[in-house]
BALUMVO-524844 format. One record per residue (C-alpha): residue in one letter; x negated, y negated, z. Coordinates in steps of 0.05 Angstrom, whole numbers, padded with zeros to 5 digits, always signed. Layout:
BALUMVO-524844
AXYZ
...
END
This chain:
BALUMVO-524844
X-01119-01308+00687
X-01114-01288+00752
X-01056-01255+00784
X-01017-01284+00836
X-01008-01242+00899
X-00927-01239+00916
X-00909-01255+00992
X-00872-01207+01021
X-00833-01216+01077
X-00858-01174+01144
X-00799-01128+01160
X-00804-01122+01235
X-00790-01040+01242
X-00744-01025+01311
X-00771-01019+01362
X-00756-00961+01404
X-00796-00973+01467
X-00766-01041+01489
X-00777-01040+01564
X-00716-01081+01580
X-00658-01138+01546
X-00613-01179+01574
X-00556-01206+01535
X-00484-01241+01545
X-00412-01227+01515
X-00415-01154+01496
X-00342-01140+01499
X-00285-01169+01468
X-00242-01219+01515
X-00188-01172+01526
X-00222-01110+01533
X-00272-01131+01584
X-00207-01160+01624
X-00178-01089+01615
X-00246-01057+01642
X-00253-01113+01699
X-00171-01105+01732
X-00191-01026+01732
X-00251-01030+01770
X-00217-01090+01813
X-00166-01036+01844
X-00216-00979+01856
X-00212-00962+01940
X-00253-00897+01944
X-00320-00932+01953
X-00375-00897+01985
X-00442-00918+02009
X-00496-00914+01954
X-00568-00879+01981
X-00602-00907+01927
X-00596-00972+01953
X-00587-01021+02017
X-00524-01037+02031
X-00486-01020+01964
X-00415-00986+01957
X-00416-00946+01892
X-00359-00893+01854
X-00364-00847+01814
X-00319-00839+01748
X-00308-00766+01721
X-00332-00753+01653
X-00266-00739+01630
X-00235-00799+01659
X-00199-00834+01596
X-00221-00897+01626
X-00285-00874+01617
X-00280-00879+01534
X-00258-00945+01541
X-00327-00961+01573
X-00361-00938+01520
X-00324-00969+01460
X-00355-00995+01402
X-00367-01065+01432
X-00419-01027+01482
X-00455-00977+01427
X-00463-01039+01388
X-00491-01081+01440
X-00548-01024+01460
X-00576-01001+01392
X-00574-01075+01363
X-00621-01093+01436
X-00663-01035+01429
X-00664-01028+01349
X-00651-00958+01358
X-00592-00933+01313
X-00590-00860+01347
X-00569-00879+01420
X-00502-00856+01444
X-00468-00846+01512
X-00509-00799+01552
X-00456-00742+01568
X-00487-00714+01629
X-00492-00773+01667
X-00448-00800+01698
X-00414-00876+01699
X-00414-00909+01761
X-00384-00969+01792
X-00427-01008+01844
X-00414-01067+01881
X-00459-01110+01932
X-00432-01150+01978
X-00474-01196+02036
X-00540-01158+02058
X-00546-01111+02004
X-00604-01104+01963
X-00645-01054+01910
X-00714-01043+01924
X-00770-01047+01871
X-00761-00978+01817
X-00770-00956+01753
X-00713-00912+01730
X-00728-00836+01724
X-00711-00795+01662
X-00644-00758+01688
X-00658-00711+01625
X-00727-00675+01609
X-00760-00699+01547
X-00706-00746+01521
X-00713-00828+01509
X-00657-00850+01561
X-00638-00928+01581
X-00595-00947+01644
X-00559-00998+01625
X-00520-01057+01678
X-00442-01082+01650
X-00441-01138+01704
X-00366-01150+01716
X-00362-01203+01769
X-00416-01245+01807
X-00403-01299+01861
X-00466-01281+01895
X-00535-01307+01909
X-00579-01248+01880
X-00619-01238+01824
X-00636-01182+01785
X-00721-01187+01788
X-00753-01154+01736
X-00837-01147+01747
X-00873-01215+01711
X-00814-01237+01687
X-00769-01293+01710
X-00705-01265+01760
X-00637-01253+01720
X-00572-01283+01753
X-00528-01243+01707
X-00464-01263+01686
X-00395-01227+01677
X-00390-01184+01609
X-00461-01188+01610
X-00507-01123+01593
X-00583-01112+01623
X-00611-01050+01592
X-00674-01018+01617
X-00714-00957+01585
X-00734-00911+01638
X-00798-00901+01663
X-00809-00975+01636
X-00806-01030+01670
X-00809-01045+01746
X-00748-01077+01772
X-00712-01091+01830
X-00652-01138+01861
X-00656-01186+01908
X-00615-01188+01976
X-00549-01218+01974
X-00529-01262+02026
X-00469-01293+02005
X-00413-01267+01950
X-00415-01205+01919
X-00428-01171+01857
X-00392-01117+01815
X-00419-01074+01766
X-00424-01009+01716
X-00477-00975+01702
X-00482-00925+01644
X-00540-00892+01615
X-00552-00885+01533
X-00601-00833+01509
X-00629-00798+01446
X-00570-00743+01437
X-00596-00677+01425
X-00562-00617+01381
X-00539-00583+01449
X-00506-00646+01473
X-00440-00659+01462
X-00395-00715+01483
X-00335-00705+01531
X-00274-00739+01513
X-00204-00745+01543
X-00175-00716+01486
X-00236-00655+01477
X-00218-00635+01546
X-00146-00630+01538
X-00151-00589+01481
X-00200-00537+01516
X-00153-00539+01569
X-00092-00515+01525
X-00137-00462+01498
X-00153-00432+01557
X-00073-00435+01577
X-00062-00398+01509
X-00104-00339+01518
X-00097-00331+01596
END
């Protein structure tokens, strides 16, 4: 009697290379308001080089404000779209705030590596967006994205680029998630402020 073959079911392994994802609600309600009122009464803008017309700042890497960026929500959100489990904050990098307003634009790029030899993704928070841009990613249909909304691209992926903005304006973060390796270490609020009582103590 012959033997019948079992099915099994295709486990789809992670994929590690995605070139870019694009997906809504990544923080909770009240957090994201938190995250969205801070950013709202930021003044010290300064031109961005990187780009036409764009205001950017950037946050220290011991900013507290800065943990709350990276909460559990957003770690979450970036392995689950990539399917890679080891991703975390990329300490050397980093967070900025960037807003365009009417005439700004981002020319067509692919994100460089800020880190030798190390899988890194830039990834967009978009925290408001009245305007008329989209964010154009090479053969694929232009993103308008919305508020608590995350776009994450692997560098040296995928080109991409956004389109001019002629009327209302557009806030967002942009943080970058990597591969941590054993040298890395994570600044912290906290971290900091105990290295800085240390070196009190034995000064």
């Amino acid at each position: 009697m012959a033997k019948t073959k079992k099915n099994k079911k295709n486990k789809q392994k992670p994929n590690f290379n995605k070139e870019a994802v694009y997906i809504k609600e990544v923080y909770q309600p009240a957090a994201f308001k938190m995250i969205q009122g801070h950013c709202d009464s930021i003044r010290d803008m300064v031109p961005d080089p990187k780009a036409k017309g764009r205001l950017m700042h950037i946050f220290d890497t011991i900013d507290p404000f800065v943990d709350s960026i990276y909460n559990e929500d957003l770690v979450n959100a970036v392995r689950s779209a990539t399917g890679n489990s080891r991703l975390d904050r990329c300490a050397s990098v980093p967070v900025e705030y960037r807003t365009y307003g009417p005439g700004s634009s981002m020319h067509w790029h692919r994100d460089q590596p800020m880190l030798p030899d190390q899988l890194q993704y830039e990834c967009v928070i978009t925290l408001r967006n009245t305007s008329d841009s989209k964010t154009l990613l090479e053969n694929k249909k232009g993103i308008k994205t919305e508020p608590n909304s995350l776009l994450v691209v692997r560098a040296n992926g995928i080109n991409h680029s956004v389109s001019p903005t002629t009327k209302g304006s557009r806030s967002i973060l942009k943080v970058v998630f990597s591969e941590p390796t054993k040298r890395q270490s994570i600044p912290s609020s906290r971290s900091s402020t105990r290295r800085r009582r240390r070196r009190t103590q034995t000064a």
